[in-house]
C-alpha positions in Angstrom: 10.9 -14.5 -20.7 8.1 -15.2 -18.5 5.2 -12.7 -16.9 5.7 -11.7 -13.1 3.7 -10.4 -10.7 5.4 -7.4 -9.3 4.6 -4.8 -6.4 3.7 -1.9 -7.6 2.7 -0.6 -4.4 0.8 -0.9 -0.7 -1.2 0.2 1.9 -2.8 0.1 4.7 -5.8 1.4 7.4 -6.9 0.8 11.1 -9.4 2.4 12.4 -9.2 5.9 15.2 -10.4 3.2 18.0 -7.9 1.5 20.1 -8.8 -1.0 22.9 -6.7 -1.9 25.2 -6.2 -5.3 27.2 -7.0 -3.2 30.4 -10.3 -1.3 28.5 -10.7 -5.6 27.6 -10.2 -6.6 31.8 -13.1 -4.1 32.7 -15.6 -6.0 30.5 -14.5 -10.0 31.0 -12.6 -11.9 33.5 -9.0 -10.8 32.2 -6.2 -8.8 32.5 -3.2 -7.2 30.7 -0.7 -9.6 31.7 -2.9 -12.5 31.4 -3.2 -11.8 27.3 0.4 -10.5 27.0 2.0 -13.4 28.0 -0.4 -16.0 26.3 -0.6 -14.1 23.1 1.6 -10.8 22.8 -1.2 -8.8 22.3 -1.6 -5.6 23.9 -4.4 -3.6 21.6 -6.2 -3.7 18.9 -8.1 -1.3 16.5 -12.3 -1.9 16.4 -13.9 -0.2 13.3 -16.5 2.4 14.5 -20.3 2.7 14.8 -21.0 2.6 10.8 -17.8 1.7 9.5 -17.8 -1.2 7.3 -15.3 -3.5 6.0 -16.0 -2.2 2.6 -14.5 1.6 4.2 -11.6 0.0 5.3 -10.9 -1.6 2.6 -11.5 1.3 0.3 -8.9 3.6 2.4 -6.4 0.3 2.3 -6.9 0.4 -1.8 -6.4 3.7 -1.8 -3.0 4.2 0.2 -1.4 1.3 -1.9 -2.4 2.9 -5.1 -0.7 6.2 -4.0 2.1 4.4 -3.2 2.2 3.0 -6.7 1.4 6.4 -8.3 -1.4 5.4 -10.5 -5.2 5.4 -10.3 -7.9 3.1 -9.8 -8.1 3.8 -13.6 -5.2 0.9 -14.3 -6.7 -1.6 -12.0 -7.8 -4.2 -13.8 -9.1 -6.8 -11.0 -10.1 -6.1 -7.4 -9.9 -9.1 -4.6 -11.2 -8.9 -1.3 -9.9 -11.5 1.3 -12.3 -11.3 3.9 -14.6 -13.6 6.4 -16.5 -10.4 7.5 -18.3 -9.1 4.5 -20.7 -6.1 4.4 -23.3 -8.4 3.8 -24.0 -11.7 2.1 -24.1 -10.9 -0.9 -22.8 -9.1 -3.2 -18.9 -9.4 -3.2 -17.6 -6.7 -1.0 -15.3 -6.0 -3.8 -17.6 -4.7 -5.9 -18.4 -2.1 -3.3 -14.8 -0.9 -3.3 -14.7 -1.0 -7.1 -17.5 1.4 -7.0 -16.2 3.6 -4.3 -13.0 3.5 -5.6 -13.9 5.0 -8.8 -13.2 1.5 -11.1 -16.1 0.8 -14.0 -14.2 -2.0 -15.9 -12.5 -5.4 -14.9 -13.7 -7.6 -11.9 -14.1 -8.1 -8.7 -14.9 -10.9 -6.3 -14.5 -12.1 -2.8 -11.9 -15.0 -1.2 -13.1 -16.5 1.9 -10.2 -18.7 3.2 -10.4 -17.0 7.1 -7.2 -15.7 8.1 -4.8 -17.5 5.0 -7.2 -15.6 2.9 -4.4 -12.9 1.7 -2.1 -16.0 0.7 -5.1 -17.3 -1.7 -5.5 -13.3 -2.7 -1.7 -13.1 -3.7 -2.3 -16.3 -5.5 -4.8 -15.4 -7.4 -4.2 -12.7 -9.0 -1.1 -14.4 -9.9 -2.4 -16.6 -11.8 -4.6 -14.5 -13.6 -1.2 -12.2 -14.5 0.5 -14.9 -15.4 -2.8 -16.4 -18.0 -2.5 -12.5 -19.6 -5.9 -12.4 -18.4 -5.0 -8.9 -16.3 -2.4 -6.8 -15.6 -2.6 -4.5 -12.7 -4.9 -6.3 -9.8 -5.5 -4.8 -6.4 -5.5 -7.7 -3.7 -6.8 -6.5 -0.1 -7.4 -8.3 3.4 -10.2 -6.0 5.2 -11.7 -7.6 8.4 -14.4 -6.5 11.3 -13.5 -9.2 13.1 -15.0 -7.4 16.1 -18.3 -7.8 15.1 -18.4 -11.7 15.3 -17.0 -12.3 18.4 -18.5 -13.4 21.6 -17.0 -10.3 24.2 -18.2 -13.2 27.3 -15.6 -15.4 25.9 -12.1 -14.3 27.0 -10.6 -16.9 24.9 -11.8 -15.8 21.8 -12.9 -11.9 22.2 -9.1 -10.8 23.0 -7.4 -11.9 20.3 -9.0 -10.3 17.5 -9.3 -6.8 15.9 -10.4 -4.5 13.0 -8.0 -3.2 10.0 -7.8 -3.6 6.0 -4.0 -4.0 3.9 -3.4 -4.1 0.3 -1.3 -5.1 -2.2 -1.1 -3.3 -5.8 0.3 -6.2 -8.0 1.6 -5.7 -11.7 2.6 -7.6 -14.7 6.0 -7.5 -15.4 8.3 -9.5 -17.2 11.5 -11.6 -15.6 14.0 -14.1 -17.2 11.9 -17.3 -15.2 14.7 -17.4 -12.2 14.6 -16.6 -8.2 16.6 -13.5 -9.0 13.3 -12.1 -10.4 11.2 -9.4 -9.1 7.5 -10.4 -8.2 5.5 -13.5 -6.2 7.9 -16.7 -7.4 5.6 -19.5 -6.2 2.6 -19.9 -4.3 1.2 -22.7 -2.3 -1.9 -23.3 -1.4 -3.6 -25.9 1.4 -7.1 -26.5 3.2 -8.3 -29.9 5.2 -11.6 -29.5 5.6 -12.1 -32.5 8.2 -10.6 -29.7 11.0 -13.7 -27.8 10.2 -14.4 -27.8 14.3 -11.3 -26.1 15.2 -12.2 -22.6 14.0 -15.7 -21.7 12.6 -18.8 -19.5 13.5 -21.7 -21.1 14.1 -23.8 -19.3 12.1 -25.0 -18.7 8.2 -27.9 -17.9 5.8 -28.1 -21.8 5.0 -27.1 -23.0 8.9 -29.1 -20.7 11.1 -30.4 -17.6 9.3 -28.0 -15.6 11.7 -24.4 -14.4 11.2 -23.1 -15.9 14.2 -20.1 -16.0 16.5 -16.8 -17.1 16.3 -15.8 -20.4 18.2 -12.2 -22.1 18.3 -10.2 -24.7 19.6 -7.2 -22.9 20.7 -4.7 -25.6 21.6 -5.6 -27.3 18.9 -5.1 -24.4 16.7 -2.1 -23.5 18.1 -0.7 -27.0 17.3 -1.5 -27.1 13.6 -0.5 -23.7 12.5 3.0 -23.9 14.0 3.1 -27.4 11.8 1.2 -26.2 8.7 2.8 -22.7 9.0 6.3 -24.2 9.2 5.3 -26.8 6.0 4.3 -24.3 3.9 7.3 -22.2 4.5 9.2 -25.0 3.7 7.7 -26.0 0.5 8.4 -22.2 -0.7 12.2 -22.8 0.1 12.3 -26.1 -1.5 10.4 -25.3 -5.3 12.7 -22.1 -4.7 15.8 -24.2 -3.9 16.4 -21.6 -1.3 17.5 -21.9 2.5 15.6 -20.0 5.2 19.1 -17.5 5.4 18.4 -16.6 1.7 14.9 -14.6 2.6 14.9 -11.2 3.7 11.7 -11.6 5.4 9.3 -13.8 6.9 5.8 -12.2 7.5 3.6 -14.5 9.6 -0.2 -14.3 9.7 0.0 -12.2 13.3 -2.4 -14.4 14.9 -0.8 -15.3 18.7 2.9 -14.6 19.2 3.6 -17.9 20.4 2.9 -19.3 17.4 5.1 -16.9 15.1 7.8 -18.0 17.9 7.4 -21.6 17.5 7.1 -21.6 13.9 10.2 -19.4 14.1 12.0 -21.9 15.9 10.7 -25.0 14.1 12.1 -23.7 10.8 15.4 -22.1 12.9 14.3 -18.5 11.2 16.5 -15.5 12.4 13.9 -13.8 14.7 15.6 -10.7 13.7 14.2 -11.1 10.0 10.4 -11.6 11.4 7.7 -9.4 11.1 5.7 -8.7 14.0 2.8 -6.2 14.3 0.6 -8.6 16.3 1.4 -6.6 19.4 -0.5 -3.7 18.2 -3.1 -4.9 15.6 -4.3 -8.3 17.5 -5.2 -10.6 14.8 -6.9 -9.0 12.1 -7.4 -12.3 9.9 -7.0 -12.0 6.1 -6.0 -8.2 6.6 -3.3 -8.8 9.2 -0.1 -9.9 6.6 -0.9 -7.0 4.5 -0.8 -4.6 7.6 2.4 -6.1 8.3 3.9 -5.9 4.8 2.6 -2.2 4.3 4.0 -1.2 7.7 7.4 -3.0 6.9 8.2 -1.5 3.4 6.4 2.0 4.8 9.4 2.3 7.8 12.2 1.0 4.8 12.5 -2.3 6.4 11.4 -4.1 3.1 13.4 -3.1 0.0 13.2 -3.5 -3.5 15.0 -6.7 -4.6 14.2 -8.2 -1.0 12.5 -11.8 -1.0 9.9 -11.4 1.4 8.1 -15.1 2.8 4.6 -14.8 3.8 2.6 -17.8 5.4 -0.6 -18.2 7.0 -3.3 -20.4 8.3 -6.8 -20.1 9.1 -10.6 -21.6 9.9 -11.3 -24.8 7.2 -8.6 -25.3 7.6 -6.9 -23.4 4.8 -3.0 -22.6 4.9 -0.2 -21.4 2.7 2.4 -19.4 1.4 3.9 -16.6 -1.4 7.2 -16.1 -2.1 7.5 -12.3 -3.7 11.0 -10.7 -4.2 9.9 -7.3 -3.4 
């Protein structure tokens, strides 16, 4: 018998404000159709005046540990995937273990940009599977609006604000793909593509918190490859094909990049999660939104495998494969 990692529960939070890519054409050189077709986007949630990452976080936590029917009482890790702390330091998980009410365990910050969930899921795997913990709460919360350049229609359209979280469990399972919880995780970074998505900013750097800069093409061209080779190495330590998973939930950065990795890996686009649409990219927070979403409607079910993959700024890329 061997220790799993199973979901207990999730949940999710976007904040009241939507903006919409024609709100977006009356402030930059852009319009509706312009971002729909290059992207899919067609809103995106921006936290309010006051609103930290830390609050949506918090109501993220909270909404995934309702859905698992215990309190923050169990929890004995918090994780926080984010590239948009409340400040530098400390961890913004230690705010939400406050606020949430938790005075034991840990907490502590991933910064791994928008395949900062992956790491998350990874994580606290590990630390289930050492018997270090056994309940961990592991939540993407971003204000991705607050670094961005709003001169810069390449960049400002494609982002937004929102927190998802995952309530993950010990359990027990006989070792085998038949079991419930995350089956295999793998994990990725290159840091010589440091160019291609950054912020040019920091304490050590410039003193400032910066904006965000990116080379889209080139971005673009290296998620649908890393993306696809991470989704493949899931399959392959799983000695599964892509028909055996339920569902694929892609980081929801662009939508022609969850189209081409679809069709690289010749995915049924019927099994993909896509929420990108309506939440923009939300970074470390968007797979969760998307996972909460899917098993809130009763797309995801229990037993499901469920394929998540990402890639973000350092590069840093990867993949979890959970049976649900």
């Amino acid at each position: 018998m061997v220790r799993r990692s199973v979901v207990a529960g999730s949940g999710s939070y976007l904040p009241a404000r939507v903006l919409t890519n024609d709100e977006l054409a009356r402030q930059v050189d852009t319009s509706d159709a312009w971002i729909v077709e290059r992207t899919g986007i067609r809103q995106r949630h921006v936290a309010a005046d006051g609103e930290l990452t830390s609050d949506l976080a918090v109501r993220a936590a909270q909404a995934a540990l309702d859905k698992a029917g215990f309190g923050a009482d169990a929890v004995d890790m918090v994780l926080v995937a984010t590239s948009t702390p409340n400040e530098t330091f400390p961890a913004t998980a230690t705010i939400v273990q406050a606020q949430l009410g938790m005075h034991r365990g840990l907490a502590f910050d991933i910064q791994a940009v928008c395949a900062g969930f992956v790491y998350g899921v990874a994580t606290a795997d590990n630390f289930i599977k050492a018997g270090q913990v056994d309940t961990v709460l592991v939540i993407g919360a971003e204000t991705f609006t607050r670094i961005l350049d709003w001169t810069d229609r390449s960049t400002c359209v494609l982002f937004g604000d929102g927190a998802g979280a995952l309530v993950l469990q010990a359990g027990v399972g006989e070792g085998t793909v038949a079991d419930r919880g995350v089956l295999s995780s793998h994990l990725y970074s290159d840091g010589r593509h440091h160019d291609m998505l950054y912020v040019d900013g920091g304490p050590s750097s410039t003193g400032k918190v910066g904006v965000l800069k990116m080379a889209g093409r080139d971005v673009f061209k290296h998620a649908v490859i890393k993306m696809a080779e991470a989704t493949e190495a899931a399959l392959s330590a799983n000695e599964l094909q892509a028909a055996d998973v339920d569902w694929f939930v892609p980081h929801q950065a662009n939508r022609r990049i969850i189209d081409g990795t679809t069709k690289k890996l010749g995915l049924d686009r019927e099994k993909v999660v896509i929420t990108v649409d309506r939440h923009a990219n939300t970074s470390a927070a968007s797979i969760p939104l998307a996972l909460a979403e899917a098993a809130g409607d009763g797309r995801i079910e229990r037993g499901q495998l469920v394929l998540i993959e990402a890639l973000g700024g350092g590069l840093a890329w990867g993949s979890n494969l959970i049976r649900w």
